[in-house]
N, C-alpha and C positions, 0 to 999 in steps of 0.2 A: 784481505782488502782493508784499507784505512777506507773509513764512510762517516761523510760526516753530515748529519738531519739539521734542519733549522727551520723549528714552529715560529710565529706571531708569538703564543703566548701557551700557557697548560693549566688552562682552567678543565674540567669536567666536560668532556665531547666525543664526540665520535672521532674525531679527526685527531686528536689528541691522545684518545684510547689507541689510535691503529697507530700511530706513529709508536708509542709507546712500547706496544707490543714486538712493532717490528727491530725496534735498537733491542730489546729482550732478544728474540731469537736471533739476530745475528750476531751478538755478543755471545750466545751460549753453541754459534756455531766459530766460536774462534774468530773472528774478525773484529777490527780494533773500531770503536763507535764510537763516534762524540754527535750528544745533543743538544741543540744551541735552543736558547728559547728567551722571550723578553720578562719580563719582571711582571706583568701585570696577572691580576688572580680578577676575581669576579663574583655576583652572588651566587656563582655557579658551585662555585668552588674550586679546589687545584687537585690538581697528581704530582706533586714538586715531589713526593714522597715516593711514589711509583716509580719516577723517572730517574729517581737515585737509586732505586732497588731493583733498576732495569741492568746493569750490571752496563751500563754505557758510563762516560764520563759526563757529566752533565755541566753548560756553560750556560751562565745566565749573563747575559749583555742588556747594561741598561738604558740602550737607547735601541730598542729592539722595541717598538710602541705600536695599538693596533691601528691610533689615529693618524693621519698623518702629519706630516711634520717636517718641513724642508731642511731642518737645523738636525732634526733628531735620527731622520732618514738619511743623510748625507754621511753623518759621524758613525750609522750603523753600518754603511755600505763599507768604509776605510777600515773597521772595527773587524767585519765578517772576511773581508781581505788581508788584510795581515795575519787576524789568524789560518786562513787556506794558505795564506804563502810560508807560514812558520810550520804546520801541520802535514803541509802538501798529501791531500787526502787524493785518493784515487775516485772519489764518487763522494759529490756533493749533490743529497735527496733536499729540497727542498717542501714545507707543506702549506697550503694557507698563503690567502693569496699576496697579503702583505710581505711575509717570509717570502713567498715566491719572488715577489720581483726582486728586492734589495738581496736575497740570498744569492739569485741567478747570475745578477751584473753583478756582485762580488764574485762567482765563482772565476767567471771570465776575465775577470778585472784578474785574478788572482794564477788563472793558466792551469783551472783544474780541468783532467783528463775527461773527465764524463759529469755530463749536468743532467739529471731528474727531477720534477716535479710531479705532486700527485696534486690532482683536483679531488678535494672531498665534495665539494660542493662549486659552483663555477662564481666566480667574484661580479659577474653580469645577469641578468636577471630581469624578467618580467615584471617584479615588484619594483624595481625604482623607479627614480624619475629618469627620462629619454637622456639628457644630457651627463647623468650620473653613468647610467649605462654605456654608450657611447664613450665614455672615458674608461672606465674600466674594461670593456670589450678592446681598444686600443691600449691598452699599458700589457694583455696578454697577447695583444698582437707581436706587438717587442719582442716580450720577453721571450714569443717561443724559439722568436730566431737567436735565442741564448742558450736552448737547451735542444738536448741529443733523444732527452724521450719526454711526453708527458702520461702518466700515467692518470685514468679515470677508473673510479671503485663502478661505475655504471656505466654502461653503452650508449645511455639517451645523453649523458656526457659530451660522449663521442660526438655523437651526432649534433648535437648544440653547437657544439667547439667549431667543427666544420663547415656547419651553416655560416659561422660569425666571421666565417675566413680567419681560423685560428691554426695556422698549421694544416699540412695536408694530410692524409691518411696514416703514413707512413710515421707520421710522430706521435702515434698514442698507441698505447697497449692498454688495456681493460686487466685491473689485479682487482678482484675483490676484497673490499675491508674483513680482516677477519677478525673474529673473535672469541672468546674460550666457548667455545660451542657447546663442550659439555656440562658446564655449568646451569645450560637453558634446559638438556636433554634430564635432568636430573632435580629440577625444582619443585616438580608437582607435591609434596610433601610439605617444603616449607611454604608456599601458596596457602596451603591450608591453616598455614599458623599464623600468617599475615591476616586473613579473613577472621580469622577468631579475633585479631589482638587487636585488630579495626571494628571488632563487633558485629561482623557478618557471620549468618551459618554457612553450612554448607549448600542448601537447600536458595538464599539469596543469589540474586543475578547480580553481578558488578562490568559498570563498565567502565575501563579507564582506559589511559594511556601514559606514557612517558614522555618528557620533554622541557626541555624549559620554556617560563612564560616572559616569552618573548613574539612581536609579530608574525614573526616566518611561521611561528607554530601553530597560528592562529586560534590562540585561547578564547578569542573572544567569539569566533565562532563555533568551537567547543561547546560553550557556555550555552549558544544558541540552541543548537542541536539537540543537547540532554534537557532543555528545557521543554520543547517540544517532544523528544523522546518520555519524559517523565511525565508528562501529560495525559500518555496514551499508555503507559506502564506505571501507573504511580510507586511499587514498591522495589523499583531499583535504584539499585547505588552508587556512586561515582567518584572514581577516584583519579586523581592528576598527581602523579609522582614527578617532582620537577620542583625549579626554584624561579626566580628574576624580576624583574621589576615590575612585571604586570600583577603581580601575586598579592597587594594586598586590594589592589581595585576590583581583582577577577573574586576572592573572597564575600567580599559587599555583598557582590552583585549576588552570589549566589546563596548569599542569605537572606535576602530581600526580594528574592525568591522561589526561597522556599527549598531549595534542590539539597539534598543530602549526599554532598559533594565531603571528599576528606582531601585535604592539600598535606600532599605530608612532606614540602619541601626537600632540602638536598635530603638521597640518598647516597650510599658509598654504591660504586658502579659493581661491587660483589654482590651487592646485595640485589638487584635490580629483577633479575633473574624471578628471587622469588615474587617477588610485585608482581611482575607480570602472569606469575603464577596464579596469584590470586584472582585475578580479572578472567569473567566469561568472554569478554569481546573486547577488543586492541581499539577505541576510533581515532584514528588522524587524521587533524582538520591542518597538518602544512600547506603553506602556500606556494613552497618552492625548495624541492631538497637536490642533494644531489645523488647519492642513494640512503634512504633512510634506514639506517642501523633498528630503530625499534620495530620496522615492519620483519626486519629479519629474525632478530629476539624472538616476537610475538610469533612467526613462524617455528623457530625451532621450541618455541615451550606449548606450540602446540595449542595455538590460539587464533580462533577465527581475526580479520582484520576488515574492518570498511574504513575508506580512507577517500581525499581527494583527488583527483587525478592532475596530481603534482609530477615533474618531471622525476625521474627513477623509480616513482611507484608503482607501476604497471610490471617492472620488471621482477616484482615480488609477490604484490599484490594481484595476482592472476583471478580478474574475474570469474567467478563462480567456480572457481577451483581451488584456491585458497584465501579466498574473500569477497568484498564488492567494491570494485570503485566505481564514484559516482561524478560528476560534474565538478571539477573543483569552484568552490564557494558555493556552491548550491545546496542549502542547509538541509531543506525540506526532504530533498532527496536522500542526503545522507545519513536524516534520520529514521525514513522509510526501508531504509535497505538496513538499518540498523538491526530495528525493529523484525522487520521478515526473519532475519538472523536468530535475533533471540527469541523469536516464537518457534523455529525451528531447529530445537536444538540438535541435530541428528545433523542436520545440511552444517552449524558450527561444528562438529565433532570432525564431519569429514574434510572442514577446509584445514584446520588447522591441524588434522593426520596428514593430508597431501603438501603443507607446506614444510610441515618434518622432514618430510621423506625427501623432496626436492633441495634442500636449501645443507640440510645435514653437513653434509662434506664440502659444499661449495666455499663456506666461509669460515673453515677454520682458520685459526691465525699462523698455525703451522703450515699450511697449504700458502696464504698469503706471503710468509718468511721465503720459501722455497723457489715461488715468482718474482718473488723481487730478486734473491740471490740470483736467480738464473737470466735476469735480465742486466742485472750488473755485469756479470760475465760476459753476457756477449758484446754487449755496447763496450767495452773495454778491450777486449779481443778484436774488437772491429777497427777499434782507436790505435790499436798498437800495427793493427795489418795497412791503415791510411800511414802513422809512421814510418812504417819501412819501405813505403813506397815512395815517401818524402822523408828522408831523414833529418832536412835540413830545418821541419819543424821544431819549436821549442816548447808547443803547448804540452807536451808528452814527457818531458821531462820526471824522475824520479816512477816511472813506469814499469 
């Protein structure tokens, strides 16, 4: 199959890592890949380097922007069309909700056979304002009636999407984000040398998590948390692996009070694995995810997790069986169930052996390559069976 991806942008993400991974395996499964992506990078950092070494072609358009832009979005939409019509790809995956729309009405504008989109995360949201929401809840209203599947990494996805009248059942499939899983199953080693080279023993509690500092992730209620946690534990440690523009305000603060916080800004996403290694206890204070990639991590390295009860977190974070969740924003609370945690360390041992065991095979990136291959396939097979029942269509062309 000719398949052609097109991100927003490829700075350092989850959304970004699975895309990635997925032109990787279907490149190494013989199929012809091109990945379109916009120019912009971030304090995040890029994979521009990954995405050339994914063994896909890689096309950088520069008017492929995250902000919007009626000049710059118009020119991308004519841009993303002429290439699908010079290309004629059999399966245009779109990711990210920017790429989504302008990729979708290009593919259609363009008379490609089969349209996909993945939601990593849903472009609407209980953290904006009403009027922001409502428009973005309405631009995926469109678009779904431009596309043949949408894929959600999460099922509370699903159930979002549906509530918002986004499509009816029948247009989602649920593919898990995968990722090298054995990289998390194999870290407990170099954890220990992270902990040394940060000046922790063995014998030290650390509590961290990964993420960038940005609101969604809500660092500043992080901040709160371990402040109140360090109060009732004075000799633990805390670490935030992550970069972005909240990073030198959240610093201040936590030296101005005292907290024995280490920021250790960008990591390379190889390395992540062992971080999380390091850390007795995972906490996420997101405000809104769509499934969060580091509850899965922190699962397979075999790590307890308290988190908020953020939409896709329940689906990982399984109360008192592979962690706690608490009220989302409710500080108090998530420092108390923190706490219980790290006083017990036997109840941590067993959430994050139970989240091993569960999660192991679920998201490998192999398994994720395998679902999407096989959902191309049918959606495509379905397209050519409406073909021969209509010949007289033209969108099928080159089929």
């Amino acid at each position: 199959m000719r398949i052609h991806h097109v991100i927003t942008r490829l700075i350092i993400g989850g959304a970004q890592e699975n895309t990635i991974l997925t032109c990787r395996g279907l490149a190494q499964r013989g199929h012809d890949v091109t990945l379109i992506s916009g120019p912009e990078t971030g304090a995040e950092g890029d994979l521009l380097d990954a995405a050339r070494a994914s063994g896909a072609r890689l096309l950088v358009h520069p008017h492929l922007r995250r902000d919007v832009s009626p000049l710059h979005d118009a020119l991308e939409i004519a841009a993303l069309a002429a290439c699908f019509a010079t290309d004629r790809p059999h399966v245009v995956h779109t990711h990210s909700s920017k790429a989504g729309i302008l990729g979708r009405s290009a593919a259609r504008l363009a008379g490609v056979p089969v349209v996909v989109h993945t939601n990593h995360g849903l472009p609407f949201h209980d953290g904006q304002p009403a009027p922001v929401r409502r428009l973005y809840r309405a631009l995926e209203q469109i678009a779904s009636r431009m596309t043949d599947r949408v894929v959600c990494v999460g099922r509370d996805m699903v159930d979002l999407s549906r509530a918002a009248h986004v499509g009816t059942s029948r247009l989602f499939s649920v593919v898990r984000s995968g990722m090298d899983v054995d990289r998390f199953l194999q870290s407990d080693s170099e954890g220990i040398l992270v902990r040394r080279r940060l000046g922790w023993s063995d014998d030290d509690l650390v509590v961290g998590t990964v993420a960038r500092l940005v609101p969604q992730k809500g660092p500043r209620l992080f901040l709160e948390a371990i402040t109140r946690l360090a109060s009732r534990m004075p000799d633990l440690g805390f670490l935030w692996v992550g970069d972005g523009p909240l990073r030198d305000a959240l610093e201040r603060q936590a030296v101005e009070r005292r907290l024995r916080v280490r920021f250790t800004g960008l990591v390379p996403p190889t390395e992540v694995a062992s971080y999380l290694a390091a850390m007795d206890l995972v906490l996420m204070t997101s405000l809104w995810e769509g499934l969060p990639r580091v509850a899965v991590q922190a699962a397979l390295s075999a790590r307890p997790v308290v988190a908020f009860d953020a939409p896709g977190v329940r689906e990982i974070v399984l109360d008192g069986l592979t962690g706690r969740v608490v009220a989302r924003g409710d500080v108090q609370e998530l420092a108390e169930a923190a706490e219980d945690v790290l006083r017990h360390p036997s109840h941590g041992r067993a959430f994050g052996q139970e989240g091993r065991r569960r999660f192991a095979d679920e998201f490998r990136w192999e398994k994720m390559v395998s679902d999407l291959e096989r959902l191309y396939s049918e959606l495509l097979s379905a397209r050519r069976g409406n073909l021969s029942r209509n010949p007289t269509g033209a969108a099928g062309e080159g089929l």
